[in-house]
C-alpha positions as CSV (number, residue, x, y, z in Angstrom):
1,X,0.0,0.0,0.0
2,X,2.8,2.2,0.4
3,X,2.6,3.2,-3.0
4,X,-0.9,3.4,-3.1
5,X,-2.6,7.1,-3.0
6,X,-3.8,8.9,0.0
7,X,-7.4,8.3,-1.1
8,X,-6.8,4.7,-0.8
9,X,-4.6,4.2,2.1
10,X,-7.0,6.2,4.0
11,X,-10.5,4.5,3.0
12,X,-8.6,1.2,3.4
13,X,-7.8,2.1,7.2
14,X,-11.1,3.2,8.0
15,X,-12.5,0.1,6.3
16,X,-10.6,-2.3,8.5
17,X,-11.1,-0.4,11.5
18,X,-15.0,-0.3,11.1
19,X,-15.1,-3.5,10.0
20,X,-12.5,-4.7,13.3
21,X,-15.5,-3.3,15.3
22,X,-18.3,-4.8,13.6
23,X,-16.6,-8.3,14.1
24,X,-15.0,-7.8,17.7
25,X,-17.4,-5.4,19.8
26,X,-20.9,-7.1,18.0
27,X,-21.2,-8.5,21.8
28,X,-20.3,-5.3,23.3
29,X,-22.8,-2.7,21.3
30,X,-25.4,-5.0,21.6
31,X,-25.3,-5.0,25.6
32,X,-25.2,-1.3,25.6
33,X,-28.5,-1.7,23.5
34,X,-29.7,-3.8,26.2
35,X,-28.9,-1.4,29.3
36,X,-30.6,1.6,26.8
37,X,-33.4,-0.7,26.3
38,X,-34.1,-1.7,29.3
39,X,-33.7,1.5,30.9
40,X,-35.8,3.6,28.0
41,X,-38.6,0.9,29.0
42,X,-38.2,1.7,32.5
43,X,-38.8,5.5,32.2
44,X,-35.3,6.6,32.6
45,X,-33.3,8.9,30.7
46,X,-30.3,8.1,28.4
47,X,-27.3,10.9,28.3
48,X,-24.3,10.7,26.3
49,X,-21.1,13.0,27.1
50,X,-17.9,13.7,25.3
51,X,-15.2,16.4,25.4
52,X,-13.9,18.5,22.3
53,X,-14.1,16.4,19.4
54,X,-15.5,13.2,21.1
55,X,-18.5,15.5,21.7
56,X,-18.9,15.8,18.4
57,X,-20.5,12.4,18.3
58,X,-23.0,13.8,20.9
59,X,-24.0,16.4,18.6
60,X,-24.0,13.5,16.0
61,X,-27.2,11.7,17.4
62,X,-28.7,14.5,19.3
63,X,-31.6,16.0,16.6
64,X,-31.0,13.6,14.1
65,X,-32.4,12.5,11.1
66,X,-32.4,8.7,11.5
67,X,-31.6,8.7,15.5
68,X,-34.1,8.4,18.2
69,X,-35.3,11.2,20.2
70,X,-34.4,10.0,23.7
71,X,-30.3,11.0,23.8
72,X,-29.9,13.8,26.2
73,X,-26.5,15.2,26.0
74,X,-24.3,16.5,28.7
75,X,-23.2,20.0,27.5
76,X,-20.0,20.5,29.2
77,X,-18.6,24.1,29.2
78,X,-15.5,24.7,27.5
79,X,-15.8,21.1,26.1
80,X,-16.7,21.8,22.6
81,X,-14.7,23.2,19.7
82,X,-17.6,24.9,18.0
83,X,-18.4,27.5,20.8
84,X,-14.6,27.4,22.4
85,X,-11.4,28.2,21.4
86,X,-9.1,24.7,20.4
87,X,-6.6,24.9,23.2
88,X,-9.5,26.2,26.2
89,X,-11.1,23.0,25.0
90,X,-7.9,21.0,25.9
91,X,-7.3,22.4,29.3
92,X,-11.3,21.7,30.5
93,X,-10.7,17.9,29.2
94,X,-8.4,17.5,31.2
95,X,-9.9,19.9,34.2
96,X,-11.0,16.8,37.1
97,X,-13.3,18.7,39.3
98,X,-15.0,20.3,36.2
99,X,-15.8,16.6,35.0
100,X,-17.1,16.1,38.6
101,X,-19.4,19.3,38.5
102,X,-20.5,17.9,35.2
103,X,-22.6,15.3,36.8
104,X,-23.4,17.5,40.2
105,X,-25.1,20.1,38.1
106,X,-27.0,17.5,35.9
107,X,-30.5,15.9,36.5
108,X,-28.7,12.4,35.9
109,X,-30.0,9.9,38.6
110,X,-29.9,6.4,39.6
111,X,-31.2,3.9,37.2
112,X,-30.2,6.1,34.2
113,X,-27.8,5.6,31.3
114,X,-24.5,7.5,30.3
115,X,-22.5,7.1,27.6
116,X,-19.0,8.8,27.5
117,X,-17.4,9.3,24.4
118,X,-13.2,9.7,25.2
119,X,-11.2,7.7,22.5
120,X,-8.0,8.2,24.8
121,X,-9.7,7.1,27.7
122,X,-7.6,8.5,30.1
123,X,-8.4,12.7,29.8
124,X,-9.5,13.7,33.7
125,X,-12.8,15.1,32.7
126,X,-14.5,12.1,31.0
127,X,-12.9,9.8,34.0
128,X,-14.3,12.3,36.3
129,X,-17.7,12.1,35.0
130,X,-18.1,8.4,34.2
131,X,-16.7,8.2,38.1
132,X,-19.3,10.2,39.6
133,X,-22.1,8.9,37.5
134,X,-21.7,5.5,38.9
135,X,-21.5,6.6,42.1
136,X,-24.9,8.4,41.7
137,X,-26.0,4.5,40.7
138,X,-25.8,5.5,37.0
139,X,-25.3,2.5,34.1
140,X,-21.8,4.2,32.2
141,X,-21.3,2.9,28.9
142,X,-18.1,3.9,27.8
143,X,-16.5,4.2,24.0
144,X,-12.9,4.3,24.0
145,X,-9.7,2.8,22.1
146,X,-7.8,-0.2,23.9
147,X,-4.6,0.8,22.2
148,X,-4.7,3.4,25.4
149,X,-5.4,1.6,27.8
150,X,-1.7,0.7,29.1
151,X,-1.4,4.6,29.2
152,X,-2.2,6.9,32.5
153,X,-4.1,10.0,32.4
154,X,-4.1,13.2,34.6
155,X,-7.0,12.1,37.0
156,X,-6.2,11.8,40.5
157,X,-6.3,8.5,41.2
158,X,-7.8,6.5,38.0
159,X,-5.4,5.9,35.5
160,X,-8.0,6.4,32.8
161,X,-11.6,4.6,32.0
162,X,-10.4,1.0,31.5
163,X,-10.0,1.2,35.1
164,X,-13.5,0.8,35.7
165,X,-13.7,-1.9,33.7
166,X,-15.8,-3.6,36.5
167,X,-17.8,-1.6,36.9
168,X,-18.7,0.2,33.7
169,X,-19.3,-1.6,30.0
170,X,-16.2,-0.5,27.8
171,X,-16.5,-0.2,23.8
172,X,-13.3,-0.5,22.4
173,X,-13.2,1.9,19.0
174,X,-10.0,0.4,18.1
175,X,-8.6,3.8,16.7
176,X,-4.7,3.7,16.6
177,X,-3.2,5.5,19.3
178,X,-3.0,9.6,17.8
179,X,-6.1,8.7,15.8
180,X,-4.3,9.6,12.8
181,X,-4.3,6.3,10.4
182,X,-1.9,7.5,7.4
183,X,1.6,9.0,7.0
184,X,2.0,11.1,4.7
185,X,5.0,13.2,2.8
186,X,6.8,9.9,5.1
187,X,6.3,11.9,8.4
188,X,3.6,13.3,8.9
189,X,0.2,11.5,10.4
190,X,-3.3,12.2,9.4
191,X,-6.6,10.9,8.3
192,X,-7.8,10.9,11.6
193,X,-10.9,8.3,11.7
194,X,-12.2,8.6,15.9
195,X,-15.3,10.2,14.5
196,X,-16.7,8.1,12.0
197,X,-16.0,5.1,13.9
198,X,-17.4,6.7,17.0
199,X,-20.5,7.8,14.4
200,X,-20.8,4.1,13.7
201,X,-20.7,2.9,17.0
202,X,-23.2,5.6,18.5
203,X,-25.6,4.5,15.4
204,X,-25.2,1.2,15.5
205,X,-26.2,1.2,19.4
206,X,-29.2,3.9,18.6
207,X,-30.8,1.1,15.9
208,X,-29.9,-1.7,18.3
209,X,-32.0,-0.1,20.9
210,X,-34.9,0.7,18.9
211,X,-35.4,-3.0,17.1
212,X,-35.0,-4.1,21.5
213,X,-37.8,-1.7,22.2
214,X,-40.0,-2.2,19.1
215,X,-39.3,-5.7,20.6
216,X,-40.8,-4.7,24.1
217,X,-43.8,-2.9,22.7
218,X,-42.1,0.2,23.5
219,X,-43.0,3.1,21.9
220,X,-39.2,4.8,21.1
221,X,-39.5,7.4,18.1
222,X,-37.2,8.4,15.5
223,X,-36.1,11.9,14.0
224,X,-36.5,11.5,9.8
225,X,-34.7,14.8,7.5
226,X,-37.0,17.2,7.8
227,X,-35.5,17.6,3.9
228,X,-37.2,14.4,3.3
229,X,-41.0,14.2,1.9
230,X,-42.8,13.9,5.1
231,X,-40.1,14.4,7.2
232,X,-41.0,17.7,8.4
233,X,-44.3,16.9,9.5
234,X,-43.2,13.5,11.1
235,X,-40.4,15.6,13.4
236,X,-43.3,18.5,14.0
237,X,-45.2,16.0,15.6
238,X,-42.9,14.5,17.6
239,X,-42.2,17.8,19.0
240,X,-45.8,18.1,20.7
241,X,-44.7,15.1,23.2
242,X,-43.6,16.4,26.4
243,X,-40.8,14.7,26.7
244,X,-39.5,15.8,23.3
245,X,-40.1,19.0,24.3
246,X,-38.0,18.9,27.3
247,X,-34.9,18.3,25.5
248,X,-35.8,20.0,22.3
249,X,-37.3,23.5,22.6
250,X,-36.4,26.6,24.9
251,X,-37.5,26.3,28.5
């Protein structure tokens, strides 16, 4: 391949990456559809959290055309690139008690479902929050990539999220370690690919859930494009339930 263009080394990469999870973490996303199922059914509320581009992947199923309407994101302050400047984003990923606050200043409870979005794993704020979650009796799904997991963070006292890998269910992303998949000009590493494998892995997990609660009787809805014939209308009507409402309009 080394002689291959950029085009293809890269869409080769990201093949065999999506296609590593598919085969290896099948077992994995379809647990965390469980937990989300069960918990949807239960009347609980499902929240996902990342910091800087992880939280992209947040915004990726939050409002979505072809993702169901009960992800609540956990906004963090200073955590994402598109209100905050690149390097403030860096410092509040790795700011501990700001992670802790996270959850403190969130209506998350016991019973309910997190998912934290931190390919590194090991950044104090995501360790911070998926910690005080569980304490607080959460369920914390956590997406990350194993080929961190050796490596220790600037939390406290947890090396980084595989450390709570009894107690939370861990999603390995399998994105090289720098995220960057291709050298180029023989030095230089790009074609990052955390975020469509992360976009995979969230949507994958959304679809699994709602074919579990269509299986239940459960009555779990979907956003379509509102560019889509019909779409709009579908989405406007969504947005009279109350519990769309809560996450979707002003207060």
């Amino acid at each position: 391949m080394e002689n291959s263009s950029f085009i293809e080394r890269y869409l080769a990469s990201a093949q065999t990456i999506l296609a590593t999870v598919a085969k290896q973490e099948q077992e994995s996303l379809d647990k965390a559809a469980t937990i989300i199922a069960n918990a949807y059914a239960a009347g609980k509320t499902i929240y996902v959290f990342g910091c800087t581009h992880s939280a992209i992947l947040a915004e990726d199923v939050f409002y979505r055309a072809g993702a169901p309407t009960f992800w609540r994101p956990l906004w963090g302050p200073g955590m994402s690139i598109a209100t905050t400047p690149g390097f403030l984003t860096s410092a509040a990923e790795h700011n501990e008690k700001l992670g802790e606050d996270i959850i403190h200043c969130s209506r998350i409870s016991a019973g309910d479902v997190l998912v934290v979005l931190s390919t590194s794993g090991k950044n104090a704020a995501p360790v911070a929050v998926a910690e005080t979650a569980l304490k607080k009796g959460v369920q914390v799904i956590a997406v990350c990539s194993g080929n961190y997991s050796d490596q220790k963070g600037d939390h406290s006292r947890i090396a980084n999220l595989f450390a709570l890998k009894e107690q939370v269910l861990l999603i390995d992303n399998h994105v090289p370690c720098g995220d960057a998949s291709v050298v180029v000009c023989k030095d230089t590493p790009m074609a990052p690919v955390s975020t469509m494998v992360g976009s995979f892995i969230m949507h994958t997990i959304s679809a699994l859930t709602i074919e579990k609660l269509r299986a239940m009787n459960v009555d779990a809805p979907v956003f379509l494009s509102s560019n889509a014939p019909g779409g709009k209308e579908r989405n406007e009507a969504l947005l009279q339930r109350e519990d769309v409402q809560a996450a979707y309009l002003l207060p």
